[in-house]
Backbone as CSV, one residue per row, in Angstrom:
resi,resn,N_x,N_y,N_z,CA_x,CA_y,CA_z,C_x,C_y,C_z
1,UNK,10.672,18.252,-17.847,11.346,18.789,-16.696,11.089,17.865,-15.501
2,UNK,12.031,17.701,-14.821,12.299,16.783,-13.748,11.637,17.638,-12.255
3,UNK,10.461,17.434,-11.747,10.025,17.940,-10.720,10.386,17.173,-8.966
4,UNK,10.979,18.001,-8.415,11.227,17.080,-7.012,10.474,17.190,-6.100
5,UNK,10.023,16.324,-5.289,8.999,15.717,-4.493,10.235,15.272,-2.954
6,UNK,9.878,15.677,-1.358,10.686,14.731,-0.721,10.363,13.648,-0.306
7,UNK,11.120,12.348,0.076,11.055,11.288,-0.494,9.800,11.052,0.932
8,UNK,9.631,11.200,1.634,8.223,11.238,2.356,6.885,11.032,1.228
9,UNK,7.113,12.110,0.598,5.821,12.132,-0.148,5.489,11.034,-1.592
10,UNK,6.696,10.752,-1.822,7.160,9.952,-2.603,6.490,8.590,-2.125
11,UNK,7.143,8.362,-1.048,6.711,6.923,-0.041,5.265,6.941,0.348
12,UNK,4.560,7.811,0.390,3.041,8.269,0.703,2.760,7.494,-1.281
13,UNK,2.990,8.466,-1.781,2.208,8.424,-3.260,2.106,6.874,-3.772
14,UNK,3.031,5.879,-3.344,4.070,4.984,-3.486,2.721,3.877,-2.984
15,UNK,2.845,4.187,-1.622,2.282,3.146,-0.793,0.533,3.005,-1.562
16,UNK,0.128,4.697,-1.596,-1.501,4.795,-2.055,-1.684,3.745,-3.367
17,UNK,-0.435,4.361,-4.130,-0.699,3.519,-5.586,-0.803,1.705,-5.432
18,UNK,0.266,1.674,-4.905,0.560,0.249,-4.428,-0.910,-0.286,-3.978
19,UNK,-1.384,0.383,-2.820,-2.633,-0.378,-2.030,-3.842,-0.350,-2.771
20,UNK,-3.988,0.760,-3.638,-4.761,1.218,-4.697,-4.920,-0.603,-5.958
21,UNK,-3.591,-0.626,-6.523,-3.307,-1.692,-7.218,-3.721,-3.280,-6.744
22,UNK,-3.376,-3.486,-5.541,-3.545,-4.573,-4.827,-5.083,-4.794,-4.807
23,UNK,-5.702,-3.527,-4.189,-7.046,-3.430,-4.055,-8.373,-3.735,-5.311
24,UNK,-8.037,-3.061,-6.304,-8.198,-3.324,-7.516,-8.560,-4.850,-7.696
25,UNK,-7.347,-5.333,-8.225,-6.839,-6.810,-7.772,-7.865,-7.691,-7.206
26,UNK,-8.033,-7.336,-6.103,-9.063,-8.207,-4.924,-10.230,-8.141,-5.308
27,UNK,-11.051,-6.941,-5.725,-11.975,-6.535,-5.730,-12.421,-6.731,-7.644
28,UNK,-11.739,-7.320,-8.577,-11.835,-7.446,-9.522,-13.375,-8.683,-9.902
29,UNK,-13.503,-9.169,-8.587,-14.636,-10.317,-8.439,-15.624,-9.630,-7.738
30,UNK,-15.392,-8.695,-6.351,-16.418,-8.358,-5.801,-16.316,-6.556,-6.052
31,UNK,-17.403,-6.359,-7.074,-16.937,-4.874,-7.151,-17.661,-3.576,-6.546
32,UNK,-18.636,-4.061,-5.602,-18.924,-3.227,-4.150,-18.329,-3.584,-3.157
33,UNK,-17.998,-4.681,-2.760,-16.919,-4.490,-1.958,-15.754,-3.732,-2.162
34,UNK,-15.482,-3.816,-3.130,-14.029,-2.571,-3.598,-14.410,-1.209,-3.489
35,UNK,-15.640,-0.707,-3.865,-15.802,0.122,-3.634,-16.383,1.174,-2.118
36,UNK,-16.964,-0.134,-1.206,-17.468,0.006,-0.389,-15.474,0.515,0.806
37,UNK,-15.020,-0.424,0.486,-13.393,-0.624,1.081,-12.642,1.083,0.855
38,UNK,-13.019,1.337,-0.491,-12.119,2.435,-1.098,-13.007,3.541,-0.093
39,UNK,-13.923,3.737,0.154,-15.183,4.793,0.637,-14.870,4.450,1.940
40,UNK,-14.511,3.538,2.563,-14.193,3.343,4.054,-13.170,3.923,4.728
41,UNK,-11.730,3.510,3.946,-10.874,4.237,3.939,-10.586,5.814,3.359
42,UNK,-11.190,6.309,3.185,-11.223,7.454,2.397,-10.033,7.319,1.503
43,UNK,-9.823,6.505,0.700,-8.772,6.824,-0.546,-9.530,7.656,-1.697
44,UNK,-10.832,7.778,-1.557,-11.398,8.852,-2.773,-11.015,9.827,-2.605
45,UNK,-11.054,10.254,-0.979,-10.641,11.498,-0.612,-9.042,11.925,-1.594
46,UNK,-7.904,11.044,-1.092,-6.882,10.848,-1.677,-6.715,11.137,-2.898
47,UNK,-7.675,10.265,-3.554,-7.629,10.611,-5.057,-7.727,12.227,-5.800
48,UNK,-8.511,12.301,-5.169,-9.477,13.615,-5.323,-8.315,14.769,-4.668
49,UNK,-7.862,14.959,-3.800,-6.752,15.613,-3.703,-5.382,15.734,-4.633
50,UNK,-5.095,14.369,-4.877,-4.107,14.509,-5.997,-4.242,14.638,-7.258
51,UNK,-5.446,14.329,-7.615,-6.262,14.743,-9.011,-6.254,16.004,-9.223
52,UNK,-6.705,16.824,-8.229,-7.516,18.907,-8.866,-6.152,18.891,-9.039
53,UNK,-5.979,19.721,-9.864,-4.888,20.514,-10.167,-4.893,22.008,-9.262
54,UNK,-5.955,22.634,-9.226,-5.828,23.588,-8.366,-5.526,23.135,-6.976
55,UNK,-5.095,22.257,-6.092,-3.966,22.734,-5.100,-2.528,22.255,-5.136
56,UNK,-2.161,22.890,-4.530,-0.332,22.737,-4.546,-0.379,21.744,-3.833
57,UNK,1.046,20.974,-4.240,1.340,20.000,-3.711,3.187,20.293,-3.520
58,UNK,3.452,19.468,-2.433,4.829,19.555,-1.868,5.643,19.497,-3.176
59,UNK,6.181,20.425,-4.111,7.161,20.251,-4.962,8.208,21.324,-5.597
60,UNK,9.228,20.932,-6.138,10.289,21.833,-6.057,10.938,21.384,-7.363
61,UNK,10.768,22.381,-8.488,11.501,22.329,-9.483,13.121,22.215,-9.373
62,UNK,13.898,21.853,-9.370,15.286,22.138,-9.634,16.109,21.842,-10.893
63,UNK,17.074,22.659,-11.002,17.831,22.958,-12.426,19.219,22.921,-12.128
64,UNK,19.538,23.613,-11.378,21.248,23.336,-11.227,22.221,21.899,-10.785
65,UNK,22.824,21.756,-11.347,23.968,20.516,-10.616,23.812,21.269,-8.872
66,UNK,24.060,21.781,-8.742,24.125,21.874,-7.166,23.008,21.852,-6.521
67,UNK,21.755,22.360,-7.355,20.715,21.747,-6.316,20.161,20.448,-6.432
68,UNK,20.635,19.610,-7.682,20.204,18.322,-7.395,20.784,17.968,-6.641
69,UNK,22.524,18.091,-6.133,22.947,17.570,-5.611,22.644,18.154,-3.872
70,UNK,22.008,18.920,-3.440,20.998,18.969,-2.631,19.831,18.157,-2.401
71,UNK,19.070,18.468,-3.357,18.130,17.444,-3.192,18.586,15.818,-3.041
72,UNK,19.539,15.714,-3.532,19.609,13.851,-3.282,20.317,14.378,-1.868
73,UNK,21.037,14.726,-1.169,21.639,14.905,0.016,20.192,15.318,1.022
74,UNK,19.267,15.689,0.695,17.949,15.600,1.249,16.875,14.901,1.017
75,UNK,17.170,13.742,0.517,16.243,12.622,0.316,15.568,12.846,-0.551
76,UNK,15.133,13.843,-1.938,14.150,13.877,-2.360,14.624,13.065,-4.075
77,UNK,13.001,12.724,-4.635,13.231,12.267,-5.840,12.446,13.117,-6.650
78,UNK,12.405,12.396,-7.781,11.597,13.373,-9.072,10.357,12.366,-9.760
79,UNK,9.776,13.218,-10.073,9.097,12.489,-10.966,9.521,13.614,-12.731
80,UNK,9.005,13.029,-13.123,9.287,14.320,-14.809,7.787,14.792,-14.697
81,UNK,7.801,16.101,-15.059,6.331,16.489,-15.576,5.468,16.095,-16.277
82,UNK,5.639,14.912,-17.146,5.432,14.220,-17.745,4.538,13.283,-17.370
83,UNK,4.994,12.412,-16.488,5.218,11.024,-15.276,3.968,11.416,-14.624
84,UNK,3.659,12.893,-14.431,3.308,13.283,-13.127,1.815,13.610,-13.666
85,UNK,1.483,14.768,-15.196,0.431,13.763,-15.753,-0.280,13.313,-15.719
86,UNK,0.678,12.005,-16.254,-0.176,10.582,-16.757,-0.765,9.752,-15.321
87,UNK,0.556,10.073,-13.832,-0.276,9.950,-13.047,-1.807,10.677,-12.568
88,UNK,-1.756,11.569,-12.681,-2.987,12.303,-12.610,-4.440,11.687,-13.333
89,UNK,-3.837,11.688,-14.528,-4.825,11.086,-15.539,-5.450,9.447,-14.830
90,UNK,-4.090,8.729,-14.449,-4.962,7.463,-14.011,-5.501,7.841,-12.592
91,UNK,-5.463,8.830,-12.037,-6.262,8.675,-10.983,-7.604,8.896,-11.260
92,UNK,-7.573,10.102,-12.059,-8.702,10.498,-12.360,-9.641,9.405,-12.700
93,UNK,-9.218,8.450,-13.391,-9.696,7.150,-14.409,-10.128,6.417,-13.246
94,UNK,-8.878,6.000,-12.491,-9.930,5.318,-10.925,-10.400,5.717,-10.423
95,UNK,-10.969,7.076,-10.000,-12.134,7.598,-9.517,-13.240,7.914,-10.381
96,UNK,-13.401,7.216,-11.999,-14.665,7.371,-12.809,-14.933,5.946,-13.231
97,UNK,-13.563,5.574,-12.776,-14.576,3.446,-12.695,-15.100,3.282,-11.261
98,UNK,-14.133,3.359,-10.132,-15.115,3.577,-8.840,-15.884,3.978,-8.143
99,UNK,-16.289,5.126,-9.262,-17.575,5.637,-9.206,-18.989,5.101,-9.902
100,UNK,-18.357,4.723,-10.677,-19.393,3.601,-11.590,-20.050,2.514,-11.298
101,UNK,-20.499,1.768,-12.220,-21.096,0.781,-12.265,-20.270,-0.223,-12.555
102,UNK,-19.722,-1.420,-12.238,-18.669,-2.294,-12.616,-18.063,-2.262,-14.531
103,UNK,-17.059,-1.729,-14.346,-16.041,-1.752,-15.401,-15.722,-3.018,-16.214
104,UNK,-15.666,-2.915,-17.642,-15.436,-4.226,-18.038,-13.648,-4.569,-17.846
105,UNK,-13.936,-5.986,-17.830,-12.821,-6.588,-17.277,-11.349,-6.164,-17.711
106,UNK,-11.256,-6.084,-18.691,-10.174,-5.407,-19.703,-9.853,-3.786,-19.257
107,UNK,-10.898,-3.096,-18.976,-10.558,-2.072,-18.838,-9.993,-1.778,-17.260
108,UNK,-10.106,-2.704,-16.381,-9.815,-2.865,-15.107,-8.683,-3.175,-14.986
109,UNK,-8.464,-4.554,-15.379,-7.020,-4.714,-15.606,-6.016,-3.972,-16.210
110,UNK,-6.048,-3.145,-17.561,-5.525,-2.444,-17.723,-5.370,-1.276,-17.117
111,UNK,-6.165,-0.754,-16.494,-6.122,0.370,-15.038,-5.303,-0.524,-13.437
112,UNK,-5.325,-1.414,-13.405,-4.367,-2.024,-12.388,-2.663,-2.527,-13.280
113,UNK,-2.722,-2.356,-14.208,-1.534,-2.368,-14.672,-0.494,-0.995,-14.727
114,UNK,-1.699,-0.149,-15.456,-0.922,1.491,-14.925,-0.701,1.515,-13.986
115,UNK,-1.843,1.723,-12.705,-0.827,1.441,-11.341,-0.391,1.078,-10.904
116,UNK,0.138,-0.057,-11.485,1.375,-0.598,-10.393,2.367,-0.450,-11.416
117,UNK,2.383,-0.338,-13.017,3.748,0.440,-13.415,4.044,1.995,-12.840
118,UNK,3.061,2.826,-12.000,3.828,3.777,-12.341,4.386,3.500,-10.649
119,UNK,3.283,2.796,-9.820,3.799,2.618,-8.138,5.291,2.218,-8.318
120,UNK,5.804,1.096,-9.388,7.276,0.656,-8.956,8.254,2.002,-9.753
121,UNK,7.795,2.646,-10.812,8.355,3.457,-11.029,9.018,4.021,-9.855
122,UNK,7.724,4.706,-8.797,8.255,5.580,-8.108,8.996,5.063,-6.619
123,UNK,8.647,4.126,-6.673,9.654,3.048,-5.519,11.291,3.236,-6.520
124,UNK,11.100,3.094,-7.269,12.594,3.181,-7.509,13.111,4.139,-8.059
125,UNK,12.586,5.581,-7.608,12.866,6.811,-7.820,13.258,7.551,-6.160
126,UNK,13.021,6.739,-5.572,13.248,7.292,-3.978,14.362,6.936,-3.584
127,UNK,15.136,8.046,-3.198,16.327,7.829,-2.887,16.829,8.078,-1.581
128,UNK,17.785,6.926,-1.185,18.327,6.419,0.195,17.169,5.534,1.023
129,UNK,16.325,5.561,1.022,15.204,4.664,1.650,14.941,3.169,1.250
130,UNK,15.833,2.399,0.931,16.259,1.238,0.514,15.451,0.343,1.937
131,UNK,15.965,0.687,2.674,15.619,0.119,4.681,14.302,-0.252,4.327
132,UNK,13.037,0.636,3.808,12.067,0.889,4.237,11.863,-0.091,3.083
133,UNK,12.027,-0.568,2.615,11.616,-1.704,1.406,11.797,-3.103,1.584
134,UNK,12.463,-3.234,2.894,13.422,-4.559,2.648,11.576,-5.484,2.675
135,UNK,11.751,-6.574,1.884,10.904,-7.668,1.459,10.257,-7.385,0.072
């Protein structure tokens, strides 16, 4: 089932994953600094919010042709229930390597690969916000 999100939150989830990925990335050599960076910014916090399952988050099932066609006339996109998950799952995963003790290399990289497949996923699930991308 196709769950809708408005594209605000979309562009939020978007950007975290993205900076999340990049960060990763950088920090693949220095791995208290990555972690020291992630704890500065409060992205654990982040994590940790979109991880529990016990709180709600901005979303709106829809089923009819007419309310999708609402929802795209209101900016919003979807993720599938599915999508949404497996995102969960890798957060969870980056908040039990960045909690850790340095991760072996393989398993890092392959955790910066999930996120940034699912970050462009959802860049190109947002709809009408093309502007906000240009580069």
């Amino acid at each position: 089932m196709k769950i809708y999100f408005k594209n605000d939150f979309l562009l939020g989830l978007y950007a975290l994953l993205r900076q999340l990925e990049l960060s990763i990335h950088r920090g693949m050599c220095d791995w208290a600094g990555l972690q020291e960076y992630i704890y500065s910014r409060e992205v654990i916090n982040i994590i940790n919010y979109l991880a529990d399952p016990h709180i709600s988050k901005p979303q709106q099932s829809i089923t009819s042709l007419l309310h999708k066609a609402i929802a795209f006339t209101f900016k919003k996109g979807y993720i599938s229930d599915i999508e949404l998950n497996k995102i969960i799952t890798i957060l969870i995963s980056t908040h039990v390597i960045l909690n850790g003790d340095k991760a072996e290399k393989d398993e890092i990289i392959k955790l910066r690969m999930n996120v940034r497949n699912f970050s462009d996923m959802i860049r190109h699930r947002i709809q009408g916000d093309k502007k906000r991308f240009s580069g």
